[in-house]
C-alpha positions as CSV (number, residue, x, y, z in Angstrom):
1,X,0.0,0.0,0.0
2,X,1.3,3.2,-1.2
3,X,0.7,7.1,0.3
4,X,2.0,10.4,-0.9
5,X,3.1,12.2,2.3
6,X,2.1,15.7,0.1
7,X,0.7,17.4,4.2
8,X,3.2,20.0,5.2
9,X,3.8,19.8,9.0
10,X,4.0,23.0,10.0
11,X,0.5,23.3,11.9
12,X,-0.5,20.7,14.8
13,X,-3.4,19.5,12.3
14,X,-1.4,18.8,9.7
15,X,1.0,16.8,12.6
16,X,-1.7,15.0,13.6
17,X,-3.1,14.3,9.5
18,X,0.2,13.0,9.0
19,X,0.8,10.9,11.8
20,X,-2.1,9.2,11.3
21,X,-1.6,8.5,7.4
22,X,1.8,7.3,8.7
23,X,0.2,4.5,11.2
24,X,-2.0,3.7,8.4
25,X,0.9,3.0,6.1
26,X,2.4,0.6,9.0
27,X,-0.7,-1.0,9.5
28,X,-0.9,-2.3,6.2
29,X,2.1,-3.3,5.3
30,X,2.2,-5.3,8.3
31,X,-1.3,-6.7,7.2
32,X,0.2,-7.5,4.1
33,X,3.2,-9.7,5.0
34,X,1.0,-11.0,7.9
35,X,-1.7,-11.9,4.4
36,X,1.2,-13.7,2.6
37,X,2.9,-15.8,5.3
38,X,-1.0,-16.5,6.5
39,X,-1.4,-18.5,3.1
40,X,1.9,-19.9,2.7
41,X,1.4,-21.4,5.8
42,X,-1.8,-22.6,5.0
43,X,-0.8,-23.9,1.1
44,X,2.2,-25.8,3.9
45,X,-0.6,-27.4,6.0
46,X,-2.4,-28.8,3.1
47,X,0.5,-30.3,1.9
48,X,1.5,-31.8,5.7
49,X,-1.8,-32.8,6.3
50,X,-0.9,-36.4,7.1
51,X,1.9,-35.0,9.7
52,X,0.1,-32.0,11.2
53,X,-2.0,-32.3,13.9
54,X,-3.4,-28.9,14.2
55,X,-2.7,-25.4,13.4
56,X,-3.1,-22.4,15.7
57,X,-3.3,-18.8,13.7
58,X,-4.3,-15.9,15.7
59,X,-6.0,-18.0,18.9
60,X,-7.9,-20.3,16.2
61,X,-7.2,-24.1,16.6
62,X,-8.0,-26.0,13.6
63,X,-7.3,-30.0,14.2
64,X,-7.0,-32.1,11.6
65,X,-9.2,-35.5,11.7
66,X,-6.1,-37.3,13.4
67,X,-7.6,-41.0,13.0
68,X,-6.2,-40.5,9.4
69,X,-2.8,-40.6,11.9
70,X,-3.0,-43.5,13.2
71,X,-1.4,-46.5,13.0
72,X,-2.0,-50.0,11.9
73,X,0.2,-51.0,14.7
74,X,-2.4,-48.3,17.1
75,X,-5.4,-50.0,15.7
76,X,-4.2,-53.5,16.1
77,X,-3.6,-52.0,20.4
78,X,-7.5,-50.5,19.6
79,X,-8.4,-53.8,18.7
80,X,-6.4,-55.7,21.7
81,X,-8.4,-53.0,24.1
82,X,-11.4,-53.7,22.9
83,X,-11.2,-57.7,23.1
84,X,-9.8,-57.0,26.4
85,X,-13.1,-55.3,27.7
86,X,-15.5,-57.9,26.2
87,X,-13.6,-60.8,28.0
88,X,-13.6,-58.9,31.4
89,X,-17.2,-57.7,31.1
90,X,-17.8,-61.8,30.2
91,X,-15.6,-63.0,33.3
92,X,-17.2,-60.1,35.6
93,X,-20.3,-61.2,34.6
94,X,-20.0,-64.6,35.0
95,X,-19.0,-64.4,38.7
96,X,-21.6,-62.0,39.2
97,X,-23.9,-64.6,38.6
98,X,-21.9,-67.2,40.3
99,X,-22.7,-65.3,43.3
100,X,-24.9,-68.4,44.2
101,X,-22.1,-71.3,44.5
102,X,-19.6,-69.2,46.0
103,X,-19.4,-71.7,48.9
104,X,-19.3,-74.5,46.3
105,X,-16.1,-72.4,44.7
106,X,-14.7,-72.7,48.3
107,X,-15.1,-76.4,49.0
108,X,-13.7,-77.0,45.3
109,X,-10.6,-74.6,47.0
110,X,-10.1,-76.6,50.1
111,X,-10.5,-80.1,48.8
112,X,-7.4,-79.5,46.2
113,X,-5.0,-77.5,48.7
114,X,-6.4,-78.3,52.1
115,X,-6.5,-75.3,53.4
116,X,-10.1,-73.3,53.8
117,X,-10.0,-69.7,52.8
118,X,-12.4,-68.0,50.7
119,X,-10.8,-67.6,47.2
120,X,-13.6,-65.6,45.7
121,X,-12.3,-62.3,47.8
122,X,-9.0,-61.8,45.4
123,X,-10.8,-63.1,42.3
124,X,-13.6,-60.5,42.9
125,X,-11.2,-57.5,43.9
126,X,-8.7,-58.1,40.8
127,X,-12.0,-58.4,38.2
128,X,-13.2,-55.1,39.7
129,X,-10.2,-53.1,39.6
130,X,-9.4,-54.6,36.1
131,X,-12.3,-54.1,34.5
132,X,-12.9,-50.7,36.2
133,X,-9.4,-49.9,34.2
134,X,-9.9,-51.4,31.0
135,X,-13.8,-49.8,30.7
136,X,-11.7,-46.0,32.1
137,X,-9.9,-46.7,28.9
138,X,-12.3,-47.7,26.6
139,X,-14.6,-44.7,27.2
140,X,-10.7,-42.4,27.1
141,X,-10.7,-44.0,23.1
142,X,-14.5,-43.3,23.0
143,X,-13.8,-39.7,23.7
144,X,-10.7,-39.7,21.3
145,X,-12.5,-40.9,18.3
146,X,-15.5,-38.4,18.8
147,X,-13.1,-35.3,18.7
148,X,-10.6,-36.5,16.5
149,X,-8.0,-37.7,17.9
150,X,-5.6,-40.1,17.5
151,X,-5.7,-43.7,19.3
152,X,-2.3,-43.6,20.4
153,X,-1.8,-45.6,23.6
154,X,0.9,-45.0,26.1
155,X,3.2,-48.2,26.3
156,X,2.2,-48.1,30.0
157,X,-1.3,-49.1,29.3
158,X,0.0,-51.3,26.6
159,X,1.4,-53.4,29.7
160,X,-1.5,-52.9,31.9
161,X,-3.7,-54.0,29.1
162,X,-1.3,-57.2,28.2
163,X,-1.6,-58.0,31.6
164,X,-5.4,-57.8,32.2
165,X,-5.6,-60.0,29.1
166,X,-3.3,-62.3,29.9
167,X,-4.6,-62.6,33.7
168,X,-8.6,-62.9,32.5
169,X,-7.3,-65.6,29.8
170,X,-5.4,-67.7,32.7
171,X,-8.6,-67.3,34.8
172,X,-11.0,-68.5,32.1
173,X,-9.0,-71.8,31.6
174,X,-8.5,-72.5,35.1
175,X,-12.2,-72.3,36.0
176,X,-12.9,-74.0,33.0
177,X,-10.6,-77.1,34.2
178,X,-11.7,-76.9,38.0
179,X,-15.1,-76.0,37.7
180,X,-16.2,-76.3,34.0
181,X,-20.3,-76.7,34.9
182,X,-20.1,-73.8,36.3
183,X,-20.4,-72.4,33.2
184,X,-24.3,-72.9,32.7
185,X,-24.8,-70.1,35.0
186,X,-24.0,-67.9,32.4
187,X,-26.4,-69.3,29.7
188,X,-29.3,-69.8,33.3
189,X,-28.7,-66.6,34.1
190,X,-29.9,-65.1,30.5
191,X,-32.7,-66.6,31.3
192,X,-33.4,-64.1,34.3
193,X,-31.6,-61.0,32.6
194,X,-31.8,-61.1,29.1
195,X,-34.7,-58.9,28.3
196,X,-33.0,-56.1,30.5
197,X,-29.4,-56.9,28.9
198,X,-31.2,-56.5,25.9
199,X,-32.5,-52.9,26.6
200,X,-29.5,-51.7,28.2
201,X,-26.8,-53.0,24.9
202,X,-29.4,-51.5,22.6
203,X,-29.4,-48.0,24.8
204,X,-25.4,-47.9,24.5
205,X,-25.3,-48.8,20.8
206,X,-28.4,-46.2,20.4
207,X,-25.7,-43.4,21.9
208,X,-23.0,-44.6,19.9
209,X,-24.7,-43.2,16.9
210,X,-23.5,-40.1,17.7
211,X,-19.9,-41.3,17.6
212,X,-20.9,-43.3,14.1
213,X,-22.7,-40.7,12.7
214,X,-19.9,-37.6,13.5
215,X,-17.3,-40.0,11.8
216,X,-19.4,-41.0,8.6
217,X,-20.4,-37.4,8.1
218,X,-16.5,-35.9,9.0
219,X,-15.0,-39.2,6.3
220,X,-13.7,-38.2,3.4
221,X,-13.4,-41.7,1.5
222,X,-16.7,-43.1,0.6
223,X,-15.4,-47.0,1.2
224,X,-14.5,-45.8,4.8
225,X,-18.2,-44.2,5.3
226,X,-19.4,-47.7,4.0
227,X,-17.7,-49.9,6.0
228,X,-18.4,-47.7,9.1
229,X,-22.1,-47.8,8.2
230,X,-22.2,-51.6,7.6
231,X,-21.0,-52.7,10.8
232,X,-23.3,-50.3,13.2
233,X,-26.2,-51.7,11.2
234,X,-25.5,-54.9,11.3
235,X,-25.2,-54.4,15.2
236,X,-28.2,-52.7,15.2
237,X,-30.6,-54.6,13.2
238,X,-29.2,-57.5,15.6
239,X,-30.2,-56.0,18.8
240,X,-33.5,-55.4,16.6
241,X,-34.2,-58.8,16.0
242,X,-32.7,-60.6,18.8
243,X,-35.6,-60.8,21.5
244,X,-36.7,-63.6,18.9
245,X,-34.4,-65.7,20.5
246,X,-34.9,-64.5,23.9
247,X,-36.8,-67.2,25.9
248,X,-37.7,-67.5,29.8
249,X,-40.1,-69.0,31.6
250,X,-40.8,-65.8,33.4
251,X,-42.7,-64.8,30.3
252,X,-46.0,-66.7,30.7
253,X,-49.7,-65.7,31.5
254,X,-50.1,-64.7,34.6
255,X,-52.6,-67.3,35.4
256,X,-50.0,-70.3,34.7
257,X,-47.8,-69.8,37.9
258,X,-47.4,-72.5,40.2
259,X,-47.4,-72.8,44.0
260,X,-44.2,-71.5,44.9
261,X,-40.9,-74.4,45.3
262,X,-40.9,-75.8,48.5
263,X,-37.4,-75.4,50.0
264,X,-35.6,-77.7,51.6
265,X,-32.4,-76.6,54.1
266,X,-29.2,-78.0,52.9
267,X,-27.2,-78.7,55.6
268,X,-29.4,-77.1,57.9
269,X,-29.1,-72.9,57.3
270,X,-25.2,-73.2,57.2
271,X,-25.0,-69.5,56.6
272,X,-26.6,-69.1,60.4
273,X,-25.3,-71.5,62.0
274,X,-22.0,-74.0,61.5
275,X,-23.1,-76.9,58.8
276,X,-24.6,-80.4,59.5
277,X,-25.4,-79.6,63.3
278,X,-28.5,-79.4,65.3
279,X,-28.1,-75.9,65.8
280,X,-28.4,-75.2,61.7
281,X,-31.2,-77.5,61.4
282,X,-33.3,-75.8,64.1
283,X,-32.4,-72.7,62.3
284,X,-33.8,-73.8,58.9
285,X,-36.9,-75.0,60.9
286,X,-37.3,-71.6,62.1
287,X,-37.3,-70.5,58.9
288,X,-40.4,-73.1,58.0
289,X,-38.3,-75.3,55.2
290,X,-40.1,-78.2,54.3
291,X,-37.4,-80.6,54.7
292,X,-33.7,-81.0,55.7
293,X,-30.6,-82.7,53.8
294,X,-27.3,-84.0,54.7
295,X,-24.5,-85.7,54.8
296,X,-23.8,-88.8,56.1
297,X,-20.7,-90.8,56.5
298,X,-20.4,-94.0,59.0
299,X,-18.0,-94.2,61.7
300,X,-15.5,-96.8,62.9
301,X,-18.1,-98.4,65.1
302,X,-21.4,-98.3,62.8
303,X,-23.0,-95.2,64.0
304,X,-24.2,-93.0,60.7
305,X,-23.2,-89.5,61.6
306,X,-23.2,-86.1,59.6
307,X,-20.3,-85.0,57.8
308,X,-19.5,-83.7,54.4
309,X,-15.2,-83.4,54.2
310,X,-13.6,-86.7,54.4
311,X,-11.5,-85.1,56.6
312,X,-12.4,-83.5,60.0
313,X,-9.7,-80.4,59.8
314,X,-11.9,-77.9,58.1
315,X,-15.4,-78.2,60.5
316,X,-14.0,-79.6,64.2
317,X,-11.1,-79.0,66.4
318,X,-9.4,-82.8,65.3
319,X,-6.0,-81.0,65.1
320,X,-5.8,-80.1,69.3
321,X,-7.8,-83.1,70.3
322,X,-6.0,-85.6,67.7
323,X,-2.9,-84.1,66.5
324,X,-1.8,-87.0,64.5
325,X,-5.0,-87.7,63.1
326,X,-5.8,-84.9,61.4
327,X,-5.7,-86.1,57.9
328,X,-7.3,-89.3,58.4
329,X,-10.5,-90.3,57.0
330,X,-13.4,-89.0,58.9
331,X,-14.9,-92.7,59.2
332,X,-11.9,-93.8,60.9
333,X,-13.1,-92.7,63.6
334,X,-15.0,-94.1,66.4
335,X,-18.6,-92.0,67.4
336,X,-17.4,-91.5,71.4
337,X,-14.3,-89.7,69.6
338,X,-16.5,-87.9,67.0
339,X,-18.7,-87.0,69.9
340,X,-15.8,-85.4,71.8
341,X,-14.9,-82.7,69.4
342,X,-16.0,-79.0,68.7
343,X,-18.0,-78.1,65.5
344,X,-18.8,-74.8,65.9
345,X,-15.7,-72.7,66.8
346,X,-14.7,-72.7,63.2
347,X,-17.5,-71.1,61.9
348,X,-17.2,-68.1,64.6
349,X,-13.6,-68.4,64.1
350,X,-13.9,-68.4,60.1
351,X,-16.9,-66.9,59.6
352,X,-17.5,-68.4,55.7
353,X,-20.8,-66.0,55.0
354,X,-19.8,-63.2,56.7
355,X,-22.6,-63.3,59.0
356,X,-20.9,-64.0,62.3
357,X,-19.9,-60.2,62.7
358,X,-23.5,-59.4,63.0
359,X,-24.7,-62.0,65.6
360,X,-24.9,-61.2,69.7
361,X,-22.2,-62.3,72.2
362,X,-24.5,-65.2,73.3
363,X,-25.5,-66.4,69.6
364,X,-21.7,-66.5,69.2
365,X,-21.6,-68.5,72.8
366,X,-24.2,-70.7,71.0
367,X,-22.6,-71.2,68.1
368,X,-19.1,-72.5,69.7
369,X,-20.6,-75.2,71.4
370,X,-22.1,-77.3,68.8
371,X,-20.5,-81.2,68.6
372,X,-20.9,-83.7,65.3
373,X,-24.3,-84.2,65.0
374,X,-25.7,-88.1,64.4
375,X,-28.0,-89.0,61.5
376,X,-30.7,-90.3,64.4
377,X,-30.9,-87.0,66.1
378,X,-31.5,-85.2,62.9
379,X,-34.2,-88.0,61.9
380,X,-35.7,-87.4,65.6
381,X,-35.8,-83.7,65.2
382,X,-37.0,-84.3,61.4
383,X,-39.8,-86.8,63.3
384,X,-40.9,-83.9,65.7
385,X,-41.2,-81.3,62.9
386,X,-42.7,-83.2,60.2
387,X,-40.0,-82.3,57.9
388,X,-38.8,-84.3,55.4
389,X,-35.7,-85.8,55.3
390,X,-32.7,-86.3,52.0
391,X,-29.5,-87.5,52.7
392,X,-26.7,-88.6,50.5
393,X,-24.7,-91.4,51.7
394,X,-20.7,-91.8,51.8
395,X,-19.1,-95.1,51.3
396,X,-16.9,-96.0,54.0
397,X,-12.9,-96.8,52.4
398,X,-12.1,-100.6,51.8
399,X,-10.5,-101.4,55.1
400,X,-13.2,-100.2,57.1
401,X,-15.2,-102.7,59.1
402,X,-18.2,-101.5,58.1
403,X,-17.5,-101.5,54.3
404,X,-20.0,-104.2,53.3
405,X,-22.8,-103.7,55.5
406,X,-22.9,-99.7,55.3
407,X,-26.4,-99.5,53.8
408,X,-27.9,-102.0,56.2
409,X,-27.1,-99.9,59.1
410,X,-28.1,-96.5,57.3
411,X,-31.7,-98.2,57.2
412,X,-31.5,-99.9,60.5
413,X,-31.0,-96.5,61.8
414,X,-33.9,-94.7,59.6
415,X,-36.0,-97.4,61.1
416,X,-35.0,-97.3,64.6
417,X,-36.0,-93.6,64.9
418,X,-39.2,-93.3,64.7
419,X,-39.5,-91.0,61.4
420,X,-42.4,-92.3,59.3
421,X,-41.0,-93.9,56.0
422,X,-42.7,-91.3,53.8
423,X,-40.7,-88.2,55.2
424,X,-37.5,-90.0,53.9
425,X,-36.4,-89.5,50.2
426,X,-33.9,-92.6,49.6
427,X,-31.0,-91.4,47.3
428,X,-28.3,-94.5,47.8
429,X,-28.2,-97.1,44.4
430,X,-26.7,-100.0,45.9
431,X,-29.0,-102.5,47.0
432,X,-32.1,-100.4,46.1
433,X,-34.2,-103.8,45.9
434,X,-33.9,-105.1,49.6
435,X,-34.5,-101.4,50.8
436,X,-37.9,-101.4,49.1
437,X,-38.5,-104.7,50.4
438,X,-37.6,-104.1,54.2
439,X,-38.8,-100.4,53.7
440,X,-41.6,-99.5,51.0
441,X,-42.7,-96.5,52.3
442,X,-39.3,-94.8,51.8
443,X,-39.7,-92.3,48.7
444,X,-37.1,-93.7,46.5
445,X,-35.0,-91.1,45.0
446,X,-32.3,-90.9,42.4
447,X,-29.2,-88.7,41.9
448,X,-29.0,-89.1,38.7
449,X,-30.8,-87.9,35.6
450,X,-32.0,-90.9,34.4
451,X,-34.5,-92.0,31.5
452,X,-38.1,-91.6,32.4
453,X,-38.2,-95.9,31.6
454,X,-35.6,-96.4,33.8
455,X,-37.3,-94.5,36.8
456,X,-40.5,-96.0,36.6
457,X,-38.7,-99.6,36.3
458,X,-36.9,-98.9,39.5
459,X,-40.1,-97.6,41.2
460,X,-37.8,-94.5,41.7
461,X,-40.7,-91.2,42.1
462,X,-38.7,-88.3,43.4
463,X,-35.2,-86.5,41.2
464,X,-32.6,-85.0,43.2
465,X,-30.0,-83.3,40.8
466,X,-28.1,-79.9,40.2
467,X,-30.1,-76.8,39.3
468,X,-27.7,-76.9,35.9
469,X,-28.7,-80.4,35.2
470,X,-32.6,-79.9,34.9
471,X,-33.5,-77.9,31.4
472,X,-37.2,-76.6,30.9
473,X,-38.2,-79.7,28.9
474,X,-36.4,-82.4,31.4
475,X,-39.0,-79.9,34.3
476,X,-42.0,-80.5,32.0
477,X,-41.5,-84.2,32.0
478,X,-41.0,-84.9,35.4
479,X,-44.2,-83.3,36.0
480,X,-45.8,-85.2,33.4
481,X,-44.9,-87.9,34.2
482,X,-45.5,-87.8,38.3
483,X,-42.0,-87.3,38.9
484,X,-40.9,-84.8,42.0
485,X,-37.8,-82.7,41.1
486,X,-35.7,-81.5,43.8
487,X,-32.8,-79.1,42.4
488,X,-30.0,-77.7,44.9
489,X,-28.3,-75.3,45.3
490,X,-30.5,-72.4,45.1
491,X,-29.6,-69.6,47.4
492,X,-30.0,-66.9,45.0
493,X,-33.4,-65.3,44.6
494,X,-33.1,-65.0,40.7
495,X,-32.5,-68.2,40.5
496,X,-35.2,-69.2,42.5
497,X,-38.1,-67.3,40.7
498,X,-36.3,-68.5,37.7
499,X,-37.1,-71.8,39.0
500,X,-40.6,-71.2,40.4
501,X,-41.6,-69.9,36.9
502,X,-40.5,-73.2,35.5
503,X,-42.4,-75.3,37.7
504,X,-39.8,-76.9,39.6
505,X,-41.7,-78.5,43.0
506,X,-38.8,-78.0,45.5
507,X,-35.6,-77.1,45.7
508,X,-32.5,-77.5,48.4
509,X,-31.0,-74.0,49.6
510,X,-28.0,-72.9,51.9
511,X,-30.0,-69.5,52.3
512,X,-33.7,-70.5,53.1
513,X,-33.5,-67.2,55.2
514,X,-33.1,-65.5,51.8
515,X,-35.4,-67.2,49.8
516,X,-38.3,-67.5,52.6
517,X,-38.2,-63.4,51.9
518,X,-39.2,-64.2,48.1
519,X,-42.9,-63.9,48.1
520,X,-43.4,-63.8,44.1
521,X,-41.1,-64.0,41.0
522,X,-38.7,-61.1,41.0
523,X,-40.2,-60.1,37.5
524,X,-43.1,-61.7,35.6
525,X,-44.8,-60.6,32.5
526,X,-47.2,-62.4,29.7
527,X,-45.9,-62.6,26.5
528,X,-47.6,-59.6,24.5
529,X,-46.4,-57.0,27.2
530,X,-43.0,-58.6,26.5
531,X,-43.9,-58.1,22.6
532,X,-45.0,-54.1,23.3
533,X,-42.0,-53.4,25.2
534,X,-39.7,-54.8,22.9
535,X,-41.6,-53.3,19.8
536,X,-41.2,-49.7,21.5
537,X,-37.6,-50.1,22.5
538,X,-36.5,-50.7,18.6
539,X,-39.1,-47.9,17.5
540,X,-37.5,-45.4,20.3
541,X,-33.9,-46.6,19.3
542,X,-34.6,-46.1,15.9
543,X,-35.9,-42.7,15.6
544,X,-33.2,-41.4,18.0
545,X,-30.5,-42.6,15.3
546,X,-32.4,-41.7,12.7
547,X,-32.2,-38.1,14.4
548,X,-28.8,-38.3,15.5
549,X,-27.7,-39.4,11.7
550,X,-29.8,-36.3,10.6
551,X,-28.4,-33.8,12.7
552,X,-25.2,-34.8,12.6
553,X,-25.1,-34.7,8.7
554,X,-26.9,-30.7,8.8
555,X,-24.4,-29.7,11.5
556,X,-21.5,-31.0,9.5
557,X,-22.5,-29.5,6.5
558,X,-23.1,-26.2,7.7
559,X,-19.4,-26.5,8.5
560,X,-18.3,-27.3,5.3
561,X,-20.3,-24.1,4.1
562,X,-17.6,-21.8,5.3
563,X,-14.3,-21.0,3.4
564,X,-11.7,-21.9,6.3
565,X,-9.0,-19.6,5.1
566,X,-11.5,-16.3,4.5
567,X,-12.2,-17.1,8.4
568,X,-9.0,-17.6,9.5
569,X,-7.3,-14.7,7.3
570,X,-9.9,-12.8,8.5
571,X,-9.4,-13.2,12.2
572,X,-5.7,-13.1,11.6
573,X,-5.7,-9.3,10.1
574,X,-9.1,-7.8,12.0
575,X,-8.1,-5.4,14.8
576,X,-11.4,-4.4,16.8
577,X,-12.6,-0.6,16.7
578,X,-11.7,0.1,20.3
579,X,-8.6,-0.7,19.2
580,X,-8.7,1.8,16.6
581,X,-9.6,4.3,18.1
582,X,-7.4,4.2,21.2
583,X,-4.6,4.2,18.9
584,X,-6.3,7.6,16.6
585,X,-6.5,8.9,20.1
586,X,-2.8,8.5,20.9
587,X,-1.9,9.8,18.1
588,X,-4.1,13.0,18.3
589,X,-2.6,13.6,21.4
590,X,0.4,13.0,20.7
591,X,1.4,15.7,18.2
592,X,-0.6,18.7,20.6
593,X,2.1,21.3,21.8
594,X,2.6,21.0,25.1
């Protein structure tokens, strides 16, 4: 820009005329160069792209769309982090559910190291704080992706993310080796929760479309906004259609329920009181079970007695009375010895359900002072209750004395105390034939799922079997066909209304405290209430995308509308008239005489 300076400066107004002209002059050449390195730098960006991140001009940021930066070797980590999270949220859920045989995880513990201690605290605590981390991560790519930003991972969560794979993976085949049917809860359990897991995947894939829809409309290549496209639809149309395969037996006409299971007290209540003692079976009682189950092993001198280790380290005081006889077998010993030691300090001392902390000093008192309880005192008190009665019977080892004759003085015993025959459910195989001969009233029950031939053959009327073993149609033909199912060990109460919905006539439970408080299925609904609620979840999920897609695509291409280098030329050159005129005014001033 060019001025003729023709103003003489001889006068104060002519001073001030020309030192205004003269700031003028400065202010655009400055403008000018400022104009020319503005777009060279900007021609230099466009050129950079695939290096430049972002580029600040006169307090303007404008980022570049950095997942263009990224990595194969990044994406493969992305894809590693996100394999990581679906295997933790599958091995968080799965011991969320397995909530129910945590005491079962325990026993499993103690009989392969010998040593009682509840293993489920650790697994529990590292699950939480892993998956806690890998999900922190997963929602810190989340919120990279939406702004544009690249999925670079620091090598530190590289390792913590190697590990928590690694760890999950080594968990997953070691429960699969110990405790492989432990499995089935998972599959049960969707059963119980797969209409809500339902809603809740299709809300979070429902906000995802934000994420989708910012990255389709922001994508340059059209095979990238395909591919994109294709997989959240396919998702989506999935979580659409997939209630068709959603079955429970929760969803049924109102007017189909059955009386609610009877429960029977495994044990006794062994999370009130310490197991297979007269204290725990009064307990149950209390808690108006319809039957009580054990079990039994015989000692050294006949007498059946209640017992479920083979050894007595974990549930008596063997290792002060009888030092040296702590590992053997709990047969080998005689009943005046088994009648000597202590079966209740451990469960104060150990307290396996965590419930000891909450009981009175005399409860405690109460609890330290039970002794090994026989199999004819728990018939008596059975007698006296009109409970029911279902043992399982232990074999005693070769060189016992009693190894022949064990069933004959199981039944002498069931006969000599008084229990009516009825009130006893029969469960041992060998010589089933002379126990219905000496003993017909006893309900003869199996432990194994058996053909429905081979159970009427064997006169066998009552089914005593894990709650995995049983499926809906194996329920329906029992009760066809006359045959009482018994499933243990239900101490959960979804797993009990799960049950109840199913039709299941009893079932055997450490918790009957719990499940006494379950008055009606946790959730129940008919079929076409199922149908509307599903219907009106897609129709809500679909118009929200549909929305989100919509505004997305406007917002972006209002964007687009604007010449980025007008704007940021623009910015970079416009001064703001109180600038101006603070400066005219200096000036003005300036050149007055003094």
């Amino acid at each position: 820009m060019l001025l003729k300076l023709t103003s003489s400066p001889n006068t104060a107004t002519s001073k001030r005329e020309f030192f205004f002209r003269l700031w003028v002059w400065k202010e655009g050449r400055t403008a000018h160069r400022k104009r020319s390195s503005k777009v060279h730098l900007l021609k230099s960006c466009r050129a950079n792209a695939s290096r430049e991140g972002s580029l600040a001009i006169s307090g303007m940021i404008v980022r570049r769309r950095s997942h263009d930066d990224t990595t194969k070797w990044e994406c493969l980590w992305s894809f590693i982090l996100f394999c990581t999270f679906s295997l933790l949220l599958v091995w968080f859920y799965f011991w969320w559910e397995a909530h129910n045989d945590y005491s079962e995880f325990n026993w499993f513990l103690y009989n392969r190291s010998g040593e009682w201690s509840d293993g489920t605290v650790p697994i529990l605590a590292a699950t939480a704080a892993g998956f806690t981390y890998i999900t922190f991560l997963m929602i810190l790519a989340l919120c990279h992706v939406a702004v544009g930003q690249q999925l670079n991972l620091h090598w530190l969560h590289k390792i913590g993310v190697t590990v928590a794979l690694l760890t999950t993976i080594i968990g997953v085949i070691s429960v699969t080796q110990m405790w492989g049917e432990e499995w089935d809860v998972v599959w049960i359990s969707l059963q119980a929760t797969g209409p809500f897991l339902h809603i809740g995947a299709l809300a979070a894939v429902t906000a995802l479309a934000w994420l989708v829809a910012g990255q389709v409309a922001r994508a340059e290549k059209t095979r990238f906004q395909v591919m994109v496209l294709l997989i959240y639809l396919s998702v989506l149309l999935t979580l659409y259609f997939i209630p068709l395969s959603i079955t429970s037996p929760c969803i049924m006409e109102r007017g189909s329920l059955k009386a609610a299971p009877s429960i029977i007290g495994h044990q006794g209540a062994p999370m009130l009181a310490p197991e297979n003692t007269l204290l725990s079976f009064n307990r149950a009682l209390q808690r108006n079970v319809s039957g009580l189950e054990a079990d039994v092993a015989i000692s050294l001198d006949g007498v059946p007695f209640l017992m479920r280790d083979r050894t007595l380290r974990r549930t008596t005081n063997v290792r002060r009375v009888f030092p040296g006889r702590q590992y053997d077998d709990a047969s080998l010993f005689n009943w005046t010895d088994l009648s000597s030691l202590n079966a209740g300090q451990w469960f104060v001392k150990d307290d396996p359900f965590w419930t000891v902390q909450y009981m009175s000093t005399s409860e405690r008192w109460s609890l330290g002072n039970q002794s090994v309880c026989s199999l004819e005192q728990m018939l008596k008190l059975a007698a006296k209750s009109k409970s029911s009665v279902v043992f399982t019977l232990r074999r005693p080892p070769p060189d016992h004395p009693h190894y022949h004759d064990w069933v004959n003085l199981t039944l002498d015993t069931v006969l000599r105390s008084g229990i009516p025959q009825q009130q006893v459910m029969w469960t041992v195989d060998s010589n089933r034939d002379m126990v219905r001969n000496v003993a017909p009233g006893l309900q003869q029950t199996s432990v194994k799922k058996l053909p429905l031939d081979t159970l009427h053959h064997n006169s066998i009327s009552r089914v005593l079997l894990r709650y995995n073993q049983a499926s809906a149609q194996d329920i329906r033909l029992y009760n066809e066909n006359n045959i009482s199912l018994t499933l243990y060990s239900v101490n959960e109460p979804w797993l009990y209304s799960l049950l109840w919905c199913s039709g299941v006539p009893s079932v055997s439970s450490e918790a009957p405290q719990v499940l006494r408080k379950v008055h009606y299925p946790l959730w129940l609904m008919t079929p076409d209430e199922y149908c509307l609620i599903w219907i009106s979840t897609d129709l809500i999920s679909f118009a929200v995308v549909l929305g989100i897609f919509i505004f997305q695509k406007w917002r972006m291409s209002g964007m687009r509308s604007y010449n980025p280098e007008q704007i940021m030329l623009s910015a970079a050159v416009r001064r703001s008239s109180r600038d101006v005129n603070i400066m005219k005014e200096k000036l003005i001033f300036s050149g007055q005489p003094q």
